[in-house]
C-alpha positions as CSV (number, residue, x, y, z in Angstrom):
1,X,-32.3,57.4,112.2
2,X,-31.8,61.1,112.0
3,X,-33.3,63.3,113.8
4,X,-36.4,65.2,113.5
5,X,-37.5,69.0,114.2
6,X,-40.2,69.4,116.8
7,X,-42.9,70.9,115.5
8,X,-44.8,73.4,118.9
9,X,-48.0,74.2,118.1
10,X,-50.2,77.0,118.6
11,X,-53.9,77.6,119.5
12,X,-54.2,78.8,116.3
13,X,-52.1,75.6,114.7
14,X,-54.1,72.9,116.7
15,X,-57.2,74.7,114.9
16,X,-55.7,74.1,111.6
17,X,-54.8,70.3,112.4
18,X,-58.7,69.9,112.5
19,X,-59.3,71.5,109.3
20,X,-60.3,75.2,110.3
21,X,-57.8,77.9,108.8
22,X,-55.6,80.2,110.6
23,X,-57.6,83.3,110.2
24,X,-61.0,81.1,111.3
25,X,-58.9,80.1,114.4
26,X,-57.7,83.4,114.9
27,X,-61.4,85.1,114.8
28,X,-62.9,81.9,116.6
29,X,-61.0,82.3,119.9
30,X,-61.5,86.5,119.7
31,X,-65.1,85.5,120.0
32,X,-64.5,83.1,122.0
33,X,-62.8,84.8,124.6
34,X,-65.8,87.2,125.1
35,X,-68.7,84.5,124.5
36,X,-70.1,86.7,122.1
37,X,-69.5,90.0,120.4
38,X,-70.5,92.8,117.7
39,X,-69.3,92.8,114.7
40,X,-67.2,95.5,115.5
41,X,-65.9,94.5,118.9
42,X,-64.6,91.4,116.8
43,X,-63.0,93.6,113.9
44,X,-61.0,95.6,117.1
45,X,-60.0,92.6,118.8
46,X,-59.2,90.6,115.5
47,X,-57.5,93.8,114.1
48,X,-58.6,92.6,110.5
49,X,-60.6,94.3,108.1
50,X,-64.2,94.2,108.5
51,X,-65.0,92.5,105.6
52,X,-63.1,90.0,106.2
53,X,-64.3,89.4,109.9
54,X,-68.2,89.4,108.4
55,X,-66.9,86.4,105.7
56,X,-65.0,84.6,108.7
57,X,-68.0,84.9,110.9
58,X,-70.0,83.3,108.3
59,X,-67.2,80.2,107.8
60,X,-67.7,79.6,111.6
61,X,-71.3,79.7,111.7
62,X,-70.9,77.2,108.4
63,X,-69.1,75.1,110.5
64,X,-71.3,74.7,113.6
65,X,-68.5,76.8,115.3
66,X,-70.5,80.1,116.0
67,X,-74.2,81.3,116.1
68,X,-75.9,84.1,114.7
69,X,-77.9,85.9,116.9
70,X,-81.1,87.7,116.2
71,X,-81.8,91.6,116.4
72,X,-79.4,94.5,116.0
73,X,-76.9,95.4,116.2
74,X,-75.6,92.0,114.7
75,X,-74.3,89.6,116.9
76,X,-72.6,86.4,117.4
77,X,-71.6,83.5,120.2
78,X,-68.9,80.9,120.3
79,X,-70.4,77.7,120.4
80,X,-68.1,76.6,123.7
81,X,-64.8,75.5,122.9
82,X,-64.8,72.1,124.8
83,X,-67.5,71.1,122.6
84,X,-66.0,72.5,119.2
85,X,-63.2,70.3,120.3
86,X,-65.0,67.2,120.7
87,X,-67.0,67.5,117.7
88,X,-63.9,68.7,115.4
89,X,-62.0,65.8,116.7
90,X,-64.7,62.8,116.3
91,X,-64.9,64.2,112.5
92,X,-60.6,63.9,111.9
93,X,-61.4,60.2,113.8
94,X,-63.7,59.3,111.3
95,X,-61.9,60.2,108.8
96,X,-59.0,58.8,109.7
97,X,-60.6,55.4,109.8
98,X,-62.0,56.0,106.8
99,X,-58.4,56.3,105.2
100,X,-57.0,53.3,107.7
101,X,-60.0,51.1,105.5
102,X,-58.8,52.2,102.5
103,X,-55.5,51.8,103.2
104,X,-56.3,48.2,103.9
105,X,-58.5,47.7,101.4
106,X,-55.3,48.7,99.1
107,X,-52.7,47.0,100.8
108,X,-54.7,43.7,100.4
109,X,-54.7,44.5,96.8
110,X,-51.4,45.0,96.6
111,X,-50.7,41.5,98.7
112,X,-52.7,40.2,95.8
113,X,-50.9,41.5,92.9
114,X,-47.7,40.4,94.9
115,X,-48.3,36.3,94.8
116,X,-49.8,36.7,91.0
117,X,-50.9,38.3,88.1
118,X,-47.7,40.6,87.4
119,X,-46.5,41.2,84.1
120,X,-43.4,39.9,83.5
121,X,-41.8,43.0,83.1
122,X,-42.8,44.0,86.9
123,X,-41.6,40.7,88.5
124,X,-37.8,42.8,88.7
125,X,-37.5,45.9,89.4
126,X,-34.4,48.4,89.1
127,X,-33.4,50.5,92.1
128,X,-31.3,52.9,90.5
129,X,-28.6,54.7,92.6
130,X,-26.4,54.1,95.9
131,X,-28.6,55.8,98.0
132,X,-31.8,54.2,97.1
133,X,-30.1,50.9,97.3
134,X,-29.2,51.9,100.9
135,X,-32.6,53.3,101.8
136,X,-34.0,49.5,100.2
137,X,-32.2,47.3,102.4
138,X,-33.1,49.4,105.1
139,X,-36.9,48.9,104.0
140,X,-36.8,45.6,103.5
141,X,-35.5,44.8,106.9
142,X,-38.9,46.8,108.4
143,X,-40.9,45.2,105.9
144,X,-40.2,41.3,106.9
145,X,-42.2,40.0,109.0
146,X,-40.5,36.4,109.7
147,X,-36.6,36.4,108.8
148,X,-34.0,38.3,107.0
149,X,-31.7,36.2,105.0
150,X,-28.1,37.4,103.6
151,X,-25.2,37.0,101.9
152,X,-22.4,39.2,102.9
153,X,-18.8,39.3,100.5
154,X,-16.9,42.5,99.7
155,X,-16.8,44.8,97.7
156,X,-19.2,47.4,99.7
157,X,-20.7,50.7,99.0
158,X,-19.7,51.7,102.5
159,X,-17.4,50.7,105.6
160,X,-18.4,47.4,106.6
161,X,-16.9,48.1,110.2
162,X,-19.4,49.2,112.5
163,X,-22.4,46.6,112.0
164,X,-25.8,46.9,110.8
165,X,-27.9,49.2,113.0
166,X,-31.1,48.5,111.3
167,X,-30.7,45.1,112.0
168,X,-29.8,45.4,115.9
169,X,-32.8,48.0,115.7
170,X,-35.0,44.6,114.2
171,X,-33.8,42.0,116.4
172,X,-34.5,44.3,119.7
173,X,-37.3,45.5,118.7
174,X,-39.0,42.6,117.0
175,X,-37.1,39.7,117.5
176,X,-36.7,39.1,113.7
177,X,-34.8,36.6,112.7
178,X,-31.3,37.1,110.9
179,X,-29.3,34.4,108.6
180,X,-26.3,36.2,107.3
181,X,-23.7,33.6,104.9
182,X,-20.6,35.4,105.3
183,X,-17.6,35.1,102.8
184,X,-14.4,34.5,104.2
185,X,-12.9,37.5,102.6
186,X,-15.9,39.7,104.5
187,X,-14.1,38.5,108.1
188,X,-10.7,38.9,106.8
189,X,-11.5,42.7,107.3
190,X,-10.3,44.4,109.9
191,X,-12.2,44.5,113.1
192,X,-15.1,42.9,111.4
193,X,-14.8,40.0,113.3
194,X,-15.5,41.8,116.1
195,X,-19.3,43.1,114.8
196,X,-20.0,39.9,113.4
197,X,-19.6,37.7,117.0
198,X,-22.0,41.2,118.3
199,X,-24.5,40.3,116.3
200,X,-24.6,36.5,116.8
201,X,-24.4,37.6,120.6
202,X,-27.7,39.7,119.2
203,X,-29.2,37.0,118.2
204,X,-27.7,36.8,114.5
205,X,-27.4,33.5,112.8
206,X,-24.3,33.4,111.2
207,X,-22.3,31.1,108.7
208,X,-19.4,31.6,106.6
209,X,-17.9,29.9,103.5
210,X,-15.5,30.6,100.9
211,X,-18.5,30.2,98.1
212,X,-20.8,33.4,98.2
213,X,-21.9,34.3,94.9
214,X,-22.7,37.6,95.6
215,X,-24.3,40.2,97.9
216,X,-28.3,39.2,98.5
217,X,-30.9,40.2,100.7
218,X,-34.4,37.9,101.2
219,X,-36.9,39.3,103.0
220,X,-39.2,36.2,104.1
221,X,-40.0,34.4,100.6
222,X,-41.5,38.3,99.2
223,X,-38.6,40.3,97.8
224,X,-35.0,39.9,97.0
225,X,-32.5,42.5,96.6
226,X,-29.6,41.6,94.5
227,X,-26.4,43.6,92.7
228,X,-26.8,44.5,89.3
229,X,-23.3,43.1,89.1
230,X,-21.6,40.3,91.1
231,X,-18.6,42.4,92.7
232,X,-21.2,44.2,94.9
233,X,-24.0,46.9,95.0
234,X,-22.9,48.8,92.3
235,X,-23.5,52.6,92.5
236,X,-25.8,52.6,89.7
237,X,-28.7,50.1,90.1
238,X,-29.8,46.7,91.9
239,X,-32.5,44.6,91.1
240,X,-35.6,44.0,93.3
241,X,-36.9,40.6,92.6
242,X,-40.6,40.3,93.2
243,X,-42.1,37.0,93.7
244,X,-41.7,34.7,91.3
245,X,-39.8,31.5,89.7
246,X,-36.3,33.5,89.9
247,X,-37.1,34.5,93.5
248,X,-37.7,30.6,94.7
249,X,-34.2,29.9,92.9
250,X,-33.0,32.6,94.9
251,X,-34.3,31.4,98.0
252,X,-33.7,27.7,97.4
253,X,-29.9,28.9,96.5
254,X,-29.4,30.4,100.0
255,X,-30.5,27.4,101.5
256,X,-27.7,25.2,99.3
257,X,-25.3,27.7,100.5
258,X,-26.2,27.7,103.9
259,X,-26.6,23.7,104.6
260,X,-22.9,23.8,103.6
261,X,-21.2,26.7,105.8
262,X,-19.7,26.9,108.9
263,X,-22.0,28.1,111.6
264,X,-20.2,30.9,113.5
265,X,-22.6,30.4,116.1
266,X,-21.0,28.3,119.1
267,X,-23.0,26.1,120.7
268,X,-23.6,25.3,124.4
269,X,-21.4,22.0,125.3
270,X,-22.6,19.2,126.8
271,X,-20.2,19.0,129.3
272,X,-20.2,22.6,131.5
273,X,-16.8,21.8,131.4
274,X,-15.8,21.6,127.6
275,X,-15.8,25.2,126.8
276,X,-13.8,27.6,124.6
277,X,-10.7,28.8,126.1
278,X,-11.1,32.2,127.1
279,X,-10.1,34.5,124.2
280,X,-10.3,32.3,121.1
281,X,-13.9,32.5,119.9
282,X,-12.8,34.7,117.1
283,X,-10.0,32.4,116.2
284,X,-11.7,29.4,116.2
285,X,-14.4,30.7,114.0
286,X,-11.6,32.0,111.4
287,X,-10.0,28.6,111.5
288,X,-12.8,27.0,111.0
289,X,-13.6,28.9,108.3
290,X,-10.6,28.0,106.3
291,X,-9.0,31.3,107.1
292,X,-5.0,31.6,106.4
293,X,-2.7,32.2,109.0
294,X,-2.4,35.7,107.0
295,X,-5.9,36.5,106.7
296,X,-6.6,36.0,110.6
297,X,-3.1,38.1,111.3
298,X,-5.0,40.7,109.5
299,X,-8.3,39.9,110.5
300,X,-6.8,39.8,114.4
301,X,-4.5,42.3,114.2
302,X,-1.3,39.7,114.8
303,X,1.5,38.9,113.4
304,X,1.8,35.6,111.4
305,X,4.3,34.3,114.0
306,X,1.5,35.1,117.2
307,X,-0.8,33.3,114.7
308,X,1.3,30.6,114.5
309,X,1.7,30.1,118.0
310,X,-1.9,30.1,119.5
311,X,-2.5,27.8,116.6
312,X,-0.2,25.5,117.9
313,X,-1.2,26.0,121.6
314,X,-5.0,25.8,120.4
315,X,-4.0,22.4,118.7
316,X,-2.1,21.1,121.8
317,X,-4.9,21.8,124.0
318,X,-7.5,20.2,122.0
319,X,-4.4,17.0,121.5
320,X,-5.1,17.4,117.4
321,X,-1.6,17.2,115.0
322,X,-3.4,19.1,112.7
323,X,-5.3,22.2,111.7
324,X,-8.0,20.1,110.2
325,X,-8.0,18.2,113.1
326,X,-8.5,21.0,115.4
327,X,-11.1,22.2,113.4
328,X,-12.7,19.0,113.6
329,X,-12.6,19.1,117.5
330,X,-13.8,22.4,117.9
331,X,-17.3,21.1,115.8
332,X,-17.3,18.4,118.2
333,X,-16.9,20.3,121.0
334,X,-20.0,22.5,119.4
335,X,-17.1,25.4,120.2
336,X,-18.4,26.5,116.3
């Protein structure tokens, strides 16, 4: 989030929030300073022209802030300030429950026109440009109210190192839910191993294959956000899928996807005593993801010949004669 100017108000400025105007604030409190005043005695204080002062008088008596007093010279009190205050600020609470109805009342609608009735031409929209793409994933992770679903595969817009904070922000906050299918090429990345096991220590759900179509974000079963193209967010538009027969497919396509990945997530053994050696989560998950010995150098920041030898230690401790085996052991050891 970036960060926002504080806005100090004045006496006059507090006036204004409650819908009387600078110059009625400013000749309110001269009067009200001195209970109640001449015209003229106003005009000094005010230092504004007397015409002015006599129209401004007039607003305030209008508004149940001042009285008119009889006899001459003319003369006029401040209705006390506590109570202008009260009553000022009982009128902005009405009205702003009258706009919280509305806003209700057209939010409902909206949630109607959402689960039918669109035009087929509304069902997608286009999100034209890298920064509103940005700014919609961003709102689509406030907007869910259940779970976030993803796919996750190079290329990005962005760098990829770092994590999500909107989603860390979510999963705080909130406790939303987070299903992320990872491609293998996403964790062969440098040091984006690293922010994927923070998230699953977050709370992320995470699974990663080697068949992600392209990048995809569900929020609950509402909205879909998807690449105009399938090498990534482009920079010039992505399409916003409202509901409809192409969002089910959409969701039921995840759930294909998903059924068959490898969970990254590591389970607790059954035995307190059948746990990951200390140090190889992140290899483990890149094995069993069918990473190469090259992608996890990189991924790692090894050589291919330190690869090879934790590999080999990895496979000796878990007695396996092969990588598949090992991988095999580490599901049954829910190590992955």
């Amino acid at each position: 989030m970036f960060p926002t100017a504080v806005r100090i108000l004045t006496g006059v400025d507090m006036w204004e929030s409650l819908g009387i105007t600078a110059a009625e604030g400013q000749i309110y409190e001269a009067l009200a300073r001195r209970r109640q005043a001449e015209i003229g005695t106003v005009v000094s204080d005010a230092n504004l022209p007397r015409g002015q002062v006599v129209r401004l008088l007039a607003r305030l008596v209008d508004h149940g802030l001042a009285t008119r007093l009889p006899g001459r010279p003319l003369r006029y009190a401040a209705v006390p300030p506590d109570l202008v205050a009260s009553s000022l600020i009982a009128e902005r609470e009405r009205d702003l429950s009258r706009l919280r109805a509305h806003a209700q009342r057209l939010a409902a609608e909206q949630t109607r026109a959402d689960t039918g009735g669109h035009h087929p031409a509304e069902l997608v929209e286009v999100i034209e440009g890298a920064t509103n793409v940005r700014n919609t994933v961003v709102r689509l992770q406030r907007e869910a109210r259940e779970q976030i679903r993803g796919f996750d595969r190079p290329p990005y817009l962005d760098d990829p190192v770092g994590g999500n904070p909107e989603e860390n922000r979510q999963i705080d906050d909130r406790g939303l839910t987070y299903r992320v299918l990872y491609h293998q090429a996403a964790l062969a990345i440098p040091g984006r191993m690293a922010d994927v096991w923070k998230g699953i220590q977050r709370g992320e759900r995470a699974r990663v294959s080697s068949h992600v179509p392209m990048k995809m974000v569900l929020c609950d079963d509402r909205l879909a956000l998807i690449p105009v193209t399938t090498e990534g967010y482009s920079a010039d538009a992505a399409y916003l899928v409202h509901p409809s027969s192409m969002l089910d497919a959409f969701s039921e396509l995840f759930e294909a996807l998903w059924d068959r990945a490898v969970p990254l997530n590591r389970a607790t053994a059954d035995d307190p005593g059948d746990t990951l050696p200390s140090g190889d989560a992140e290899l483990v998950g890149l094995l069993a993801s069918g990473a190469t010995d090259e992608t996890i150098a990189r991924t790692l920041g090894w050589s291919v010949r330190t690869v090879h030898r934790h590999v080999h230690r990895l496979m000796a401790d878990v007695g396996a004669e092969t990588r598949f085996q090992a991988g095999m052991e580490a599901v049954r050891r829910s190590w992955v």
